[in-house]
MIMIPA-718626 format. One record per residue (C-alpha): y, x, z. Coordinates in pm, whole numbers, plus 50000, padded with zeros to 5 digits. Example, Ala and Ser with C-alpha at 12.3 -4.5 7.8 and 13.67 -1.06 7.14 Angstrom:
REM MIMIPA-718626
495505123050780;498945136750714;
END
This chain:
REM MIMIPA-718626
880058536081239;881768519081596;879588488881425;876048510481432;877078526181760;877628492681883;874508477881790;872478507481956;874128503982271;872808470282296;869248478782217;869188509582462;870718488082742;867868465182750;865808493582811;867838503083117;867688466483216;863738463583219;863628495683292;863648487983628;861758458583675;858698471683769;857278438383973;854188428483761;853498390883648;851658370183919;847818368983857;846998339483639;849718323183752;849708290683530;852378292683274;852638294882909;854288310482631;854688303982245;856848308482004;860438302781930;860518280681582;864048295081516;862398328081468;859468333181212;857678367181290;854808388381133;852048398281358;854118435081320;857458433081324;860118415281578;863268409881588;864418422381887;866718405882142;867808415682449;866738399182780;870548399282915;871158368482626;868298341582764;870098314182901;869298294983177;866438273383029;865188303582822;862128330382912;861778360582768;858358360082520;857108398782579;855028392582290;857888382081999;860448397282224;862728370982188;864458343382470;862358308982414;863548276482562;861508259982768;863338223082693;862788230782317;859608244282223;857448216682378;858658187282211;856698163782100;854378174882398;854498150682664;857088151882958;858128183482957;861818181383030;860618192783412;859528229583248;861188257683425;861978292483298;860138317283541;860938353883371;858858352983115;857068322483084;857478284883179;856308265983491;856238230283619;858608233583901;857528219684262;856578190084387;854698182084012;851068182183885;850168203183535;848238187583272;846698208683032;845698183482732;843008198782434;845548206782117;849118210382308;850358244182366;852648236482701;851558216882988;852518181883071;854928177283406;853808149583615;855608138783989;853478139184244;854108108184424;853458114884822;852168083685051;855298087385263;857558084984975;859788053185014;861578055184662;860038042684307;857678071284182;856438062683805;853428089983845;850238075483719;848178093783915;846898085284283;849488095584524;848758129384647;848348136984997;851098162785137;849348202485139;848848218185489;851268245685546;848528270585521;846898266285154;844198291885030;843228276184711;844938254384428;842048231084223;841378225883887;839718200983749;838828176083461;840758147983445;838028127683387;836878132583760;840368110883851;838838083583637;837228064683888;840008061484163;842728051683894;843478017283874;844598023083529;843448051783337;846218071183151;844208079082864;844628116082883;842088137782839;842938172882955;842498198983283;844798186783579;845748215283873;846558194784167;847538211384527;845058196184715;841158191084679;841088163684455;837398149284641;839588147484979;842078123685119;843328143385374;845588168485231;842908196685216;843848232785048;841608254785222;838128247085104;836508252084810;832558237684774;830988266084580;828218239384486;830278221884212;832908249384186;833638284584140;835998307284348;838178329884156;841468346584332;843938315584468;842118289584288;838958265884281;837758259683991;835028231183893;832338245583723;831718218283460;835388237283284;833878269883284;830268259283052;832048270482684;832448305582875;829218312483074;827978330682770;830528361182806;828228372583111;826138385182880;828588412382808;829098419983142;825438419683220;825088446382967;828348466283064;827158469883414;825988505383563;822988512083667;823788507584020;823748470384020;826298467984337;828318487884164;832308464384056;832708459583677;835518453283550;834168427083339;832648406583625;835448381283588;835458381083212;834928343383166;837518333083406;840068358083179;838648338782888;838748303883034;842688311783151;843728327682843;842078304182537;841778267182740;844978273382974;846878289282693;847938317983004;849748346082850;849258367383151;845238361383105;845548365782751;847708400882830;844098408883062;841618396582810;843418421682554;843258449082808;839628440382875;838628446482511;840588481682492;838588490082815;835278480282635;836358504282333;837018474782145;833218463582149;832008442081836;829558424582031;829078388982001;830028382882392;832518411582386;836208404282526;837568411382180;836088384382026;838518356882051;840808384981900;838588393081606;838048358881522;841758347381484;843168382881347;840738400981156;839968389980799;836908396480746;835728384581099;831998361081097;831918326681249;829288347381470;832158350981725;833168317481755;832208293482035;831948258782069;834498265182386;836448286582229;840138268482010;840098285081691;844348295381691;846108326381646;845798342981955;848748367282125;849058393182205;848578409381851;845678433281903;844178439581564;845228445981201;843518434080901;840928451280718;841398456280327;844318456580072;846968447980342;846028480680569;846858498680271;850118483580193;850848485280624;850838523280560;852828526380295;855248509080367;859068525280449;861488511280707;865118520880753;866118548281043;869178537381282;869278574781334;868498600681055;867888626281348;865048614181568;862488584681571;863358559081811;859848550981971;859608516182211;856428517482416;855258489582664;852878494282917;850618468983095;847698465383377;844358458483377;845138426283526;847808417483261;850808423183428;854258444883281;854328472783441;856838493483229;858738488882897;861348511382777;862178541982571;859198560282452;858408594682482;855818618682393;855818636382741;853678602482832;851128613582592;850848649782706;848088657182942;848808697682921;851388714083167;853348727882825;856378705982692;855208678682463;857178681982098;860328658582088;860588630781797;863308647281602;862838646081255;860838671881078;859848690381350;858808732681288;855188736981276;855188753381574;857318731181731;855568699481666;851768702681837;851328712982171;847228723282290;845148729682613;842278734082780;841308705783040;839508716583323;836998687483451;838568685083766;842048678283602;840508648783374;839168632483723;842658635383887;844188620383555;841688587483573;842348587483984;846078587883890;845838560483630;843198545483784;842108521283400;845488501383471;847748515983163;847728502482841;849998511682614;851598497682300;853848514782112;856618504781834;859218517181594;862728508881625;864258501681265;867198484381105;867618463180880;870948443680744;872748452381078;869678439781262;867448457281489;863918453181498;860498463581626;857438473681429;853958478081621;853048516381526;849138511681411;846178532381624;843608544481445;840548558681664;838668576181482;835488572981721;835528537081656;833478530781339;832398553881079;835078539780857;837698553181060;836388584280965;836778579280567;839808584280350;839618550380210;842178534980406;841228496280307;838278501780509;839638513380848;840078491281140;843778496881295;844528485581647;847688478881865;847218488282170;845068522082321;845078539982686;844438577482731;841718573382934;838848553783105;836258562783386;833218542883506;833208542183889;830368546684108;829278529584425;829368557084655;828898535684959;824738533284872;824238570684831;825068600785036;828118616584905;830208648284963;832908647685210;836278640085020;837318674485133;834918690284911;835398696284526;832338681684447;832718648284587;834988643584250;831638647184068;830658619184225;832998591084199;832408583483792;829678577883575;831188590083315;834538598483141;836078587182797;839798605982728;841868612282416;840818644082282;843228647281985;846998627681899;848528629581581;851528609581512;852288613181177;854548598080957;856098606380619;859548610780457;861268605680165;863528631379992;865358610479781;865848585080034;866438605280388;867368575980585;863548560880547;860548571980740;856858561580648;855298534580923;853798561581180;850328567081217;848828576381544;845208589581506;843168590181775;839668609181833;838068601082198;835658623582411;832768611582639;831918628582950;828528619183126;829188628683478;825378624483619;824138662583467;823478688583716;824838713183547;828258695583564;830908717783719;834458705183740;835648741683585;834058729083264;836918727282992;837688704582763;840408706682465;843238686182463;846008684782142;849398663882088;850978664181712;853428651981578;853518656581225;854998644780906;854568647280544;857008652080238;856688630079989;858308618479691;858018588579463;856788606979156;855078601078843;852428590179007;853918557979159;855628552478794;851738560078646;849838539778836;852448515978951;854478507678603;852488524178303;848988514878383;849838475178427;851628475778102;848728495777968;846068468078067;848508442177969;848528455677616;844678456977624;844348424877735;846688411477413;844758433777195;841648422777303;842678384077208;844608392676918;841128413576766;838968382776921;841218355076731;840638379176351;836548378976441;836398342176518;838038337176184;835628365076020;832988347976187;833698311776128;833198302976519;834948283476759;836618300077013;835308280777325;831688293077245;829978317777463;829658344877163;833658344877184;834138353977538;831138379277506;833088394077195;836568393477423;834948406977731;833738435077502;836668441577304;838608448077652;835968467077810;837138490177513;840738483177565;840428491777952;838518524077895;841848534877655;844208521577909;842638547078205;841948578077964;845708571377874;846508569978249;844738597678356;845568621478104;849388612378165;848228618978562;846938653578445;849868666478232;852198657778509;850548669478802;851158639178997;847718626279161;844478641479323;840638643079242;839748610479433;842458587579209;840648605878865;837468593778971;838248562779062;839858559478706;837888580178508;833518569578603;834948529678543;836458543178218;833008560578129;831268531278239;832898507477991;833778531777669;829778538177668;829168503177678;831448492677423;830758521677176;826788513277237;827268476777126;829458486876854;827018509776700;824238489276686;825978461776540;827328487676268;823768497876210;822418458876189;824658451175897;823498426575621;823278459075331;822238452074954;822408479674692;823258460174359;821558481574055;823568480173753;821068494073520;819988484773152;816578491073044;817148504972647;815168479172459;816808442172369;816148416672654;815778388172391;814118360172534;814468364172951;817738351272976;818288330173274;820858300373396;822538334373585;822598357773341;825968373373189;826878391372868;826008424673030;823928409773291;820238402773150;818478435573218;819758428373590;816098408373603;813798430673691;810378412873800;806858425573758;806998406973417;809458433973281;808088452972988;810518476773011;812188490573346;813658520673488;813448545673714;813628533374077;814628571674226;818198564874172;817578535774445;815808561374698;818728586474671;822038563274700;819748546374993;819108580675152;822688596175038;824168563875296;821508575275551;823468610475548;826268598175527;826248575475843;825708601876086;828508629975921;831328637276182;834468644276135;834558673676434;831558694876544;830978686276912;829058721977007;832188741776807;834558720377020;832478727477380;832238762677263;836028769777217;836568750977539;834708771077720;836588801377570;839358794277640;838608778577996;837328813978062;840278828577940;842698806578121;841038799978484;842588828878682;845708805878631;844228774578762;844228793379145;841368774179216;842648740679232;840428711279040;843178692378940;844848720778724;841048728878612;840708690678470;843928692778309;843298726978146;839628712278008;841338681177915;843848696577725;841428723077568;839538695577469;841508672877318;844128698877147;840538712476973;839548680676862;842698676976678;842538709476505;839338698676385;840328665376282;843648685876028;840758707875937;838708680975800;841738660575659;843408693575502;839918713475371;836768695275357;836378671275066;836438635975189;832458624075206;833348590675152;835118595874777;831748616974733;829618587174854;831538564974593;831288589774314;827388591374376;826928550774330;828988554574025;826698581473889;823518563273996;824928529573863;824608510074187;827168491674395;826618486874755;827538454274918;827388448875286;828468418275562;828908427275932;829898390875962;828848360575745;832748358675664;833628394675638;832188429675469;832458460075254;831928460374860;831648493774733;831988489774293;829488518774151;829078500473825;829188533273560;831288526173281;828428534973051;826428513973079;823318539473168;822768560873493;819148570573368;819008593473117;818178627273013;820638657073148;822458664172774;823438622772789;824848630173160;827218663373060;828408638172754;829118615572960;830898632473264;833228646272978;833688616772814;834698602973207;837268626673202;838788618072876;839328578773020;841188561773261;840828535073541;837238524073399;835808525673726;837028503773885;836028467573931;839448461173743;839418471773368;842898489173428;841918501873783;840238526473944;839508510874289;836148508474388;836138501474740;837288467974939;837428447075209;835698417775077;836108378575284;833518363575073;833208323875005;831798305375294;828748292875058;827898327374944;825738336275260;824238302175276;822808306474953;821848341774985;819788332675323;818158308175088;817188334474839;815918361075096;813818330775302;810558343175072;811418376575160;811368374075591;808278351975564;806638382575377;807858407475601;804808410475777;802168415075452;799788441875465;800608459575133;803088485475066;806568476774983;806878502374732;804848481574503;808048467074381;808828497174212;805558501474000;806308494673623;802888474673572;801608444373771;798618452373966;796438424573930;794998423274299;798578416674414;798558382074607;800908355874534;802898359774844;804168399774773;805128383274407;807138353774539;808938377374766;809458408874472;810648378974257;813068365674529;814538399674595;815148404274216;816498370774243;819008385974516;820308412174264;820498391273990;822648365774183;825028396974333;825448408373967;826398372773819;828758368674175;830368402474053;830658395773720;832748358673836;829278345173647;828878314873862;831138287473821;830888272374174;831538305874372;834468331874238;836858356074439;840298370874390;841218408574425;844738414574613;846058440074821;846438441975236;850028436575306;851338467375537;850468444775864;847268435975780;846398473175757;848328483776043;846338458876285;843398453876090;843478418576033;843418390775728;846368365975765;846858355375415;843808352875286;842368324475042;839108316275161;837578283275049;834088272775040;833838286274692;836548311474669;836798342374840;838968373074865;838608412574831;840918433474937;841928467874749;840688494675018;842248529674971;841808539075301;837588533575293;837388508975524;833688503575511;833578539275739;833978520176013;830118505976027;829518545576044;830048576576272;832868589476020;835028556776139;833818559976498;834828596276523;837648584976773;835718559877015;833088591077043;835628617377095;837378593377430;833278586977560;832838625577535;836068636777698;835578610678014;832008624678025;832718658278014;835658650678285;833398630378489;830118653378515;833118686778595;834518664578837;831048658179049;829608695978974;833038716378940;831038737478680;831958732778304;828908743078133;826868709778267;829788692178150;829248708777820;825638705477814;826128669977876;828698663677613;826458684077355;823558659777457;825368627877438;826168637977091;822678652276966;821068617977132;823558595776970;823628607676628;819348604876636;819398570476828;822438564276540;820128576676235;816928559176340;818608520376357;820368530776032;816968543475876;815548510675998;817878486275885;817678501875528;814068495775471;814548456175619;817268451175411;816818470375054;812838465875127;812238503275028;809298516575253;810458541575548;807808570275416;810558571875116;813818577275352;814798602975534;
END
C-alpha cells in the first residue's frame, strides 16, 4: 500500500509541476522531437514519466511523455553532438547553422565560421558574416543555392537556416525580397521549398468566408505543413493537428488532416499523398484505425490505481501549437451550464451523473470570445500496470462526423484524439457598419456562424467480477451549427446543452464463452468433418484429391458443417440468455444462407442417382433354347427381348417404380402440425415473453424444436417404418432395386421372392404369403439370412461395363416413339431398328445385374460383410476389399439407402426450417409469416423434390412419365 501511495504521489506531482508552466512553445521555432528507442509505445498508451527525471541533455517528448536525449537519439545523423535540450525539444545552440537533410529526423549542427575569427574553424560552409544587432528575419533556403560560392561542395542535399541573407555579404537580417521568397512570422523563406505545399491553398480558398478580407485561420496552412512534414517541427505539427480539428476533421484532398489520414488511418487512399509530402508516421497521434482494431480498442479493460474514481489526464493546446495547460482532468472543464458538473467517482447515481441546460445565444458567443478557437483538448486515462503507471488516449467519437458514427457497428466508426468544445467563424466587421460594442446586438455580428458540443457522454463500463478494471472510456460527442446571418436571430434563442457520465455493468457471461470458446471449437470440428467426409467421397468416387470436384465437394460439405456450427451457437445463445437480436442475425441469415445451399445440392444429387430395378421374374413355360454366355441356373427367363414368346406382366414394374416415387417424398414429421402447435403454444406462452424478442426467439425455438422431437418418437414408436414396407413390396413384386450415387458407391435393395413367381393369380399369392410364414431367412440375398438391404462398393469395372451396355440406350433417348413399347408382348413390325437395339440393350442391362447378383460372371464377384461399429458411427468404408473385379456389400440394418430420400434428410430440413422460421420472425417480429414461410419451403420442396425424382425414374428405368405418378 506505502508502495501504491508512493507511486501516485509521483504521478500527481508532475501535474503540480507543469501545472504551472503556462509559457507556450515559441512559434515554429526550429526544433525537433522523436522518439526515445529505449521506450517502444503504441499510438495509445504511454508510459508515463515525470518531467522532474530529464537530465541535463534530455527534453521532455509531450507526445510519448517521456525524457529523450538529445546526444542519443540522433546518432548516426550527422554532427549532432552540438544538440541542446530546450524544454521540450532540441536546438542547435548559438553561433551554428541547421541542416535539415531529406530522410534524417534531427538536424545537422554546423559552426558558423565568422571572417574575424582568428582560430581553425572546420565549417564547410562560406564564412558567415556577423548579424546586425537588430535582426527581423532568419532565412531558409536550399542548400543547393550555396553551391556556387563553395569551393568544395559538401555533398549534402538538405534545407540550411542561416542568420543572415544568404544572397548578401554584408551581414543583412532585415530584408526579405518577396520576389523569390515568402514572408511568414520571423522568417524568410525561398519560395522554390514551399512548391510540394502550394496545393493546400486550395483548402483554404474554399474555407474562406464570403467576405474575402475576412482572416482564416487556414491562410498559413502550407507554411504549418511545410514546418511540420519537411522540418520535422513538433510545434508545427502540434498546429497542423489543431488545424484539422478546427476544419471538423475535413476529408478533403487539400484538408490539414491529410498528412494525418495518410500515415494513421488504415484504410486511407494514396489520394492524400503528395509528391512533397514524406510518407512517415506522423505525431501527434490524431486518429484511430477503422475496422477490427476499433472494436478490440473498446473492449478492452485496463487496471484502476484507485477503485474509487477515474483518474482523467487532459492536455490542452493552441491554435498555434503551443502547451498551454496539462494536468489533472476534470469534468467542470467540460460543463458549459452554471450547475456542478458530475465528479468521476465510480458508478455514479443516475441523477448524479448528467448535468443539462439551456444555452442562451448570447452565452455561446461569450463562450467562443472567451476561448477565442485556441483550446484543444486531449484527454487520457491513468492506469497501472505491474507497478507502472501509464497513459491511455480516451477515444472521441463525434457523432456529426460521418454517418458511420451514427451506426452501432463499431468497426465502422472513425475515433479521434483530440476535440474542442467549440468553434466560431469571425467576421470582418471593419467593411460593414456595425453596432456599437455597447449594444447586445453587436454580438450578432462578430461570427458567421457557431459550431458547439451539444451533448457529452463519457461512458465507460465495469466489471463485477473484476472491480478493480474499468472499460477504455468512450466520450461521444454530437455538435450543433449555428448560422448567425438570419434575421430572425436573437441572442435569447436557447440552445440545449448535456454532460454524462455514465457507465455500464457488465459481466463476462456465456456469451463471451459462446462466441469466444464454443463457436471456434464448433467450426474447428466442422472444418475436420468436412475433410474427414471429403477424404470417404474421394475414395467412393475414385478421384484425386487435388482436382477441382474435391474442393467443390469440401467447400460444400462445410457450408453444411458451418450452418450446424451457428444453429448450435445460437440456440446455446438463446437458452442462456446471453446475447441480443443484432448477434442472432448476424449468425443466423449466414446460417440460412449456407444450410439452403447445401441441402439444395444435396437433393438434387439424391434425385440424379444411377437407379435400375432388376426384375426377377420367370415366365411359366421352359426357356429351352435362349440361353446366353450370361445366363445362370435360375437366370434364363431374366432375357426378356421382343423375341420372347412368353413374358409377363410389366405392372409390377410401374408400381415398385411409383411405390419409390412415394416413398421419396414421405417425412418423418408433418411441418404444418409442427407450425400449428407452435403457434399454440406461442399464443399461450407470450404474456411471459414481456415483450422482449430475444425471449420470443427462444420460446419459438424451443417450441419448435421440442415438437419436432415428439414427432420424430412418434414416428419411431407408432408408425410402421416405410422403408421395411418399401422392401417387403420389391419382395412381393419380385424386383430388386439397385442404385449408385457414385461410380464407387450405392444402395442394393434384394427383392428376389423366394418363389420363384410374383405374377400370379390371388389363391397362388395367399399360398404363398403362408407358406412365407412357415420359413425362415429365405429372403435374404444369403440362403440363411434375411437381409435385404446394403451398402454396396461395387468393383471398379462394373460401371465401365454397364456405361457400355446403356451407350445404345442415351443415343436413343431422343426417338420419336413411345417408350412403353418395351412392354408390349408382340413385336410391332413398324418398329425401327434403333428402338430395338436400345429395348435389347436395356434387357441386356438386367440380364447382366441378374448374372452380377447371382456371382454369374467370373471376372466381376463381391463379398457380403458387416460395417464395423466405426464405420457406422461416421459413415465411412475403411476396410473394404475393392479390386477391379471384386467388390463389397455391406449388411444395412439401419436402411441406409434413405439417405438419397426426404426420410434420410428429415434432419438437414428440420435445421433449414428452424433458421428460416427464426430469420423471417426476426425481420417481421410476427410468427405467422414465419410460419407461412416454413409451410411454403416445405410444400415447394417436397414438389421441386418429387418432380426430379419422377424424372430421373423414367431416364433411368425407361418407363414413360404418362405411367408415373
Amino acid at each position: 500500500m506505502r508502495m501504491m501511495c508512493l507511486f501516485r504521489a509521483i504521478n500527481w506531482c508532475c501535474v503540480l509541476f507543469w501545472s504551472g508552466l503556462h509559457s507556450p512553445v515559441a512559434n515554429c521555432a526550429l526544433t525537433t522531437t522523436t522518439t526515445n528507442p529505449s521506450q517502444v509505445p503504441t499510438p495509445h498508451t504511454f508510459r508515463f514519466q515525470n518531467p522532474t527525471q530529464c537530465l541535463k541533455n534530455e527534453f521532455y517528448n509531450l507526445n510519448l511523455f517521456d525524457c529523450v536525449p538529445c546526444n542519443e537519439v540522433g546518432n548516426g545523423d550527422g554532427a549532432l553532438g552540438n544538440l541542446q535540450p530546450d524544454k521540450f525539444s532540441c536546438k542547435c545552440p548559438d553561433g551554428h547553422l541547421s541542416i535539415y537533410e531529406r530522410g534524417k529526423t534531427w538536424p545537422t549542427c554546423d559552426e558558423i565560421c565568422t571572417p574575424d575569427r582568428t582560430d581553425n574553424c572546420t565549417s564547410v560552409w562560406l564564412p558567415q558574416p556577423r548579424p546586425s544587432n537588430q535582426c527581423k528575419y532568419r532565412y531558409l533556403n536550399s542548400t543547393s543555392a550555396f553551391a556556387n560560392q563553395l569551393p568544395v561542395h559538401p555533398l549534402i542535399s538538405g534545407i540550411i537556416l542561416t542568420q543572415t541573407n544568404p544572397m548578401s555579404r554584408e551581414g543583412d537580417c532585415i530584408s526579405c525580397d518577396m520576389t523569390h521568397n515568402f514572408r511568414y512570422q520571423d522568417f524568410c523563406l525561398a519560395s522554390t521549398l514551399l512548391r510540394p505545399y502550394v496545393h493546400y491553398n486550395a483548402f483554404w480558398q474554399g474555407t474562406t468566408a464570403p467576405d474575402s478580407s475576412v482572416p482564416s485561420h487556414f491562410g498559413d496552412l502550407k507554411f504549418v505543413a511545410f514546418f511540420c512534414l519537411t522540418l520535422r517541427n513538433d510545434t508545427a505539427c502540434q498546429q497542423l493537428a489543431n488545424l484539422c480539428v478546427l476544419s471538423h476533421f475535413s476529408l478533403e484532398k487539400h484538408s490539414p488532416c491529410s498528412a494525418f489520414l495518410l500515415t494513421q488511418v488504415s484504410d486511407v487512399v494514396m489520394k492524400y499523398a503528395h509528391s512533397g509530402e514524406q510518407v512517415r508516421s506522423l505525431q501527434p497521434f490524431l486518429f484511430y484505425k477503422k475496422g477490427r482494431v476499433t472494436k478490440e480498442l473498446l473492449s478492452k479493460t485496463l487496471q484502476l490505481p484507485d477503485r474509487k474514481e477515474l483518474r482523467l489526464f487532459s492536455t490542452t493546446f493552441g491554435l498555434d501549437g503551443g502547451l498551454k495547460r496539462w494536468g489533472a482532468f476534470h469534468p467542470e472543464i467540460l460543463n458549459m451550464c452554471q450547475q456542478k458538473a458530475p465528479s468521476l467517482r465510480m458508478a455514479l447515481p443516475e441523477r448524479e451523473s448528467e448535468v443539462s441546460c439551456q444555452l442562451t445565444l448570447e452565452r455561446l458567443i461569450d463562450l467562443a470570445n472567451q476561448r477565442h478557437n485556441d483550446e484543444f483538448l486531449t484527454v487520457f486515462l491513468n492506469f497501472s500496470s505491474n507497478w507502472q503507471f501509464f497513459f491511455h488516449q480516451l477515444p472521441v467519437l463525434i457523432e456529426t462526423l460521418t454517418p458511420e458514427n451514427q451506426r452501432p457497428q463499431q468497426e465502422e466508426w472513425q475515433l479521434v484524439k483530440r476535440f474542442q468544445l467549440i468553434s466560431a467563424s469571425p467576421r470582418n466587421n471593419h467593411l460593414h457598419q456595425t453596432m456599437p460594442h455597447y449594444e447586445d446586438a453587436h454580438k450578432l455580428q462578430q461570427y458567421y456562424s457557431l459550431r458547439y458540443v451539444e451533448d457529452i457522454d463519457i461512458r465507460y463500463t465495469l466489471d463485477r467480477d473484476q472491480p478493480d478494471r474499468v472499460g477504455l472510456p468512450l466520450i461521444r460527442l454530437r455538435y450543433r451549427h449555428i448560422e448567425m446571418g438570419s434575421r430572425n436571430t436573437s441572442l435569447s434563442q436557447l440552445y440545449p446543452f448535456s454532460l454524462k457520465i455514465s457507465y455500464d455493468q457488465v459481466k463476462r457471461g456465456w456469451d463471451w464463452l459462446i462466441l469466444e470458446v464454443a463457436l471456434p471449437l464448433l467450426l474447428l470440428l466442422a472444418f475436420a468433418a468436412a475433410v474427414f467426409r471429403l477424404q470417404n467421397l474421394r475414395r467412393r468416387r475414385k478421384a484425386d484429391l487435388y482436382q477441382m470436384s474435391s474442393l467443390l465437394e469440401f467447400l460444400l460439405q462445410l457450408a453444411g458443417n458451418v450452418a450446424y456450427a451457428l444453429l448450435a451457437s445460437v440456440l446455446l445463445l438463446l437458452l442462456l440468455q446471453a446475447s441480443n437480436s443484432r448477434m442472432l442475425k448476424i449468425l443466423l441469415y449466414p446460417a440460412l444462407l449456407l444450410q439452403f445451399l447445401f441441402l439444395a445440392v444435396q437433393l438434387w444429387r439424391s434425385s440424379q442417382l444411377e437407379l435400375f430395378l432388376i426384375d426377377w421374374e420367370r415366365p411359366r413355360s421352359s426357356c429351352e433354347g435362349q440361353r446366353l454366355n450370361l445366363d445362370s441356373s435360375s437366370l434364363c427367363s431374366s432375357v426378356r427381348t421382343f423375341v420372347a414368346e412368353s413374358s409377363v406382366s410389366t405392372w409390377r414394374v410401374l408400381f415398385t417404380a411409383n411405390a419409390w416415387i412415394r416413398l421419396s417424398v414421405a417425412q418423418k414429421y408433418s411441418t404444418l402440425g409442427q407450425v400449428f402447435v407452435v403457434i399454440a403454444g406461442y399464443q399461450f406462452l407470450e404474456s411471459f415473453t414481456r415483450g422482449d424478442i430475444f425471449l420470443r426467439c427462444c420460446l419459438i425455438a424451443a417450441a419448435y424444436l421440442l415438437t419436432y422431437l415428439l414427432q420424430i418418437i412418434g414416428h419411431q414408436l407408432f408408425v410402421s417404418n416405410p422403408l421395411q414396407k418399401f422392401i417387403d413390396l420389391c419382395s412381393l413384386a419380385n424386383i430388386s432395386l439397385f442404385s449408385l450415387t457414385e461410380p464407387g458407391f450405392g444402395y442394393y435393395i434384394h427383392g428376389r421372392s423366394p418363389h420363384g413367381f410374383a405374377d400370379t393369380d390371388m389363391s397362388s399369392m395367399i399360398l404363398q404369403l403362408q407358406r412365407t410364414q412357415t420359413m425362415s431367412g429365405r429372403r435374404g440375398l444369403l440362403m440363411d439370412s434375411d437381409k435385404q438391404a446394403y451398402v454396396i462398393l461395387p468393383p471398379r469395372n462394373l460401371h465401365i461395363y454397364l456405361e457400355r451396355l446403356l451407350l445404345p440406350f442415351q443415343r436413343s433417348l431422343t426417338g420419336t416413339l413411345s417408350q412403353t413399347m418395351l412392354y408390349q408382348k408382340d413385336i410391332v413390325p413398324s418398329i425401327d431398328g434403333q428402338m430395338e437395339r436400345t429395348s435389347i440393350a436395356y434387357a441386356s442391362v438386367n440380364r447382366f445385374f441378374c448374372a452380377f447378383i447371382d456371382h454369374a460372371i467370373k471376372d466381376m464377384d463381391y463379398i457380403i460383410k458387416e460395417k464395423s461399429f466405426v464405420e457406422q458411427l461416421l459413415n465411412c468404408e475403411t476396410d473394404n476389399y475393392i479390386t477391379e473385379n471384386r467388390g463389397t456389400f455391406y449388411i444395412d440394418d439401419s436402411f441406409s439407402f434413405s439417405r438419397v430420400l426426404l426420410l434420410g434428410n428429415h434432419l438437414h430440413i428440420f435445421v433449414l426450417e428452424l433458421l428460416l422460421v427464426l430469420s423471417i420472425f426476426l425481420l417481421s417480429s410476427n410468427l405467422l409469416i414465419a410460419a407461412a414461410g416454413a409451410c411454403a419451403l416445405n410444400i415447394l420442396l417436397r414438389h421441386v423434390f418429387r418432380h426430379w425424382v419422377r424424372r430421373n425414374i423414367s431416364r433411368k428405368t425407361l418407363i414413360d412419365e404418362r405411367f408415373l405418378l
